[in-house]
C-alpha positions in Angstrom: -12.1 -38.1 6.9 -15.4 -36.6 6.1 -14.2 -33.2 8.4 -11.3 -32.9 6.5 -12.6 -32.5 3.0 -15.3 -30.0 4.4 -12.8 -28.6 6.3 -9.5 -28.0 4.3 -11.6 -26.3 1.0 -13.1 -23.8 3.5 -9.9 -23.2 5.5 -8.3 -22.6 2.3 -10.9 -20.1 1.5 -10.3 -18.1 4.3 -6.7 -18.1 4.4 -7.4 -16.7 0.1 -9.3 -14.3 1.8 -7.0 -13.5 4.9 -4.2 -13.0 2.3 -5.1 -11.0 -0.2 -7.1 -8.6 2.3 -3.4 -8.1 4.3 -1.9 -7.7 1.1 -4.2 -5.0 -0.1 -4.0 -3.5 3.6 0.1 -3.1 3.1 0.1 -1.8 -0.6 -1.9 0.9 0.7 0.4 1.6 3.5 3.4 1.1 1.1 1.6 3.4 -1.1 1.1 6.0 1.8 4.4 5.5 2.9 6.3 6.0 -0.4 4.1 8.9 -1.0 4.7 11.2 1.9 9.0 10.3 1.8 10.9 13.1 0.0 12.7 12.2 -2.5 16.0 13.6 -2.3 17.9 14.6 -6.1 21.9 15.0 -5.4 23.5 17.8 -7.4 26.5 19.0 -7.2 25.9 20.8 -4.6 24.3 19.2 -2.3 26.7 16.9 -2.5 29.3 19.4 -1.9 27.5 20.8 1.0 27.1 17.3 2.3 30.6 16.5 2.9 31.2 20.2 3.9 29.2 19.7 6.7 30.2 16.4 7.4 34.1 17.2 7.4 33.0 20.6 9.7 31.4 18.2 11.9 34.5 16.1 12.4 37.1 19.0 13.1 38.1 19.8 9.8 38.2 23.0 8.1 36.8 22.0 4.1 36.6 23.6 1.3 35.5 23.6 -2.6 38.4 23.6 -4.9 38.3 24.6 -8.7 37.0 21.2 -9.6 34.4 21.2 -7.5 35.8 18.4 -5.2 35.8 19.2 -1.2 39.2 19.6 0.3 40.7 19.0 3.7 43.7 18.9 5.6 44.7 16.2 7.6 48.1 15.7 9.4 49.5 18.3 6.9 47.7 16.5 4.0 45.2 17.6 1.8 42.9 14.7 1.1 39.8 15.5 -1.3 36.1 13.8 -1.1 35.6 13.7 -5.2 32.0 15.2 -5.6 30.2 13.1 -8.6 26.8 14.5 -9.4 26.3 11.4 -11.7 26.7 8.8 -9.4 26.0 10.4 -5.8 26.3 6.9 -4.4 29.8 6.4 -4.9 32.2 8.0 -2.1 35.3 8.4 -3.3 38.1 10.0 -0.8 41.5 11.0 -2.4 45.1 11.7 -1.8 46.2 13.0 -5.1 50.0 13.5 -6.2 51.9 12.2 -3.3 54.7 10.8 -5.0 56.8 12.6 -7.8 57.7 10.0 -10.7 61.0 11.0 -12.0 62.0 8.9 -14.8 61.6 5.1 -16.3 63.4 3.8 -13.5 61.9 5.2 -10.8 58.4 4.4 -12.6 59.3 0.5 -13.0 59.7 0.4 -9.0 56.6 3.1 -8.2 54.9 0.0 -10.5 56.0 -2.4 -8.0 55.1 -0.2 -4.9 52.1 0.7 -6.0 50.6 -2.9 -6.2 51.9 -4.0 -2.8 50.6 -0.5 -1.2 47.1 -1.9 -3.2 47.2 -5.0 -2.3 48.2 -4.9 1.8 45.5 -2.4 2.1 41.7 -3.2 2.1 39.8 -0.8 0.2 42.8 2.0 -1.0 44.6 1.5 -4.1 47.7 3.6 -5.2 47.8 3.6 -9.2 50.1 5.8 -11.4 50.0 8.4 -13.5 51.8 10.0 -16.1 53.8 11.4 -13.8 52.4 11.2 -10.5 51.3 9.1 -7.8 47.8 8.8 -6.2 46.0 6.8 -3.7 42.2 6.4 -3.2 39.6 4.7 -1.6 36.2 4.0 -3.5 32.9 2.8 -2.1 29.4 2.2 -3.3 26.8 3.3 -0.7 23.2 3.1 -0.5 22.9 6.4 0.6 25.4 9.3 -0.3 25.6 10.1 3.2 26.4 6.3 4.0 30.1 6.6 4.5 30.1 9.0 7.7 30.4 6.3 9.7 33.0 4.4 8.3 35.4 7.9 7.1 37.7 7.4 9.7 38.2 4.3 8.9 38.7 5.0 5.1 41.3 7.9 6.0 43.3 5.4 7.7 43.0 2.6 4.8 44.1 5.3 2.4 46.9 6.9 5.0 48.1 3.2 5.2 48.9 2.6 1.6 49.9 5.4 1.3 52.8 4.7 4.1 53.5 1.3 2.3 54.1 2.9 -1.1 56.4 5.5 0.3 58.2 2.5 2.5 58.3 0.3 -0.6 59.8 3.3 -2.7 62.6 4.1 -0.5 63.7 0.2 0.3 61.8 0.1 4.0 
């Protein structure tokens, strides 16, 4: 009994001591660490040029369009990555006016089509507007350049609803 109450006060000394040493010892290198990473400020730009040379990588010939938002062709498609300087961490890859909407009518059913085609589909969503038709897949990423290795799989997600809207819309 007599060992442990010398012997517990002292080990708990040393384990103070232990600690705070190893923490000091990995602020430093934290410190070390943080200070010799770049820190890397998106702009427009860069952005752009980041999915350039992503898309050139993959096969496709890209492009920057009026808006600023890098265009591709897939499958006789154009598909655009929407740059956003303000928020470089969302990905956003669009198919933009892919279905004409005519009149009342044809928007009551494109209504209809348009929440299947979102809701059979993981991550795309089709959504209306005035009188138009888009479809879109939206991430958040930790890094900008986060989403090269799921594109593919985004392009087919969007591709799909895409399908299902246009199956939907003509009775399929």
């Amino acid at each position: 009994m007599r060992f442990f109450k010398t012997f517990l006060p002292v080990t708990g000394l040393i384990l103070t001591a232990m600690l705070s040493l190893s923490a000091g010892t990995v602020s430093a290198q934290d410190k070390a660490t943080a200070n010799s990473e770049k820190t890397v400020t998106w702009t427009e730009e860069s952005l752009q040029q980041s999915y350039m040379n992503f898309l050139k990588q993959e096969g496709y010939s890209p492009r920057v369009d009026d808006d600023g938002d890098v265009a591709f062709k897939f499958e006789g498609r154009t598909y655009y990555l929407l740059v956003s300087a303000d928020d470089p961490n969302l990905m956003r890859l669009a198919y933009p006016n892919f279905w004409s909407i005519e009149n009342e009518e044809e928007r009551a059913r494109a209504r209809i089509a348009a929440l299947k085609a979102t809701k059979d589909t993981k991550v795309a969503k089709v959504f209306l507007t005035e009188k138009n038709t888009w479809g879109i897949v939206s991430l958040f990423l930790a890094d900008p350049e986060g989403f090269h290795p799921v594109f593919s799989r985004c392009l087919s997600a969007l591709r799909l609803s895409v399908n299902t809207f246009a199956d939907t819309m003509r009775g399929n």
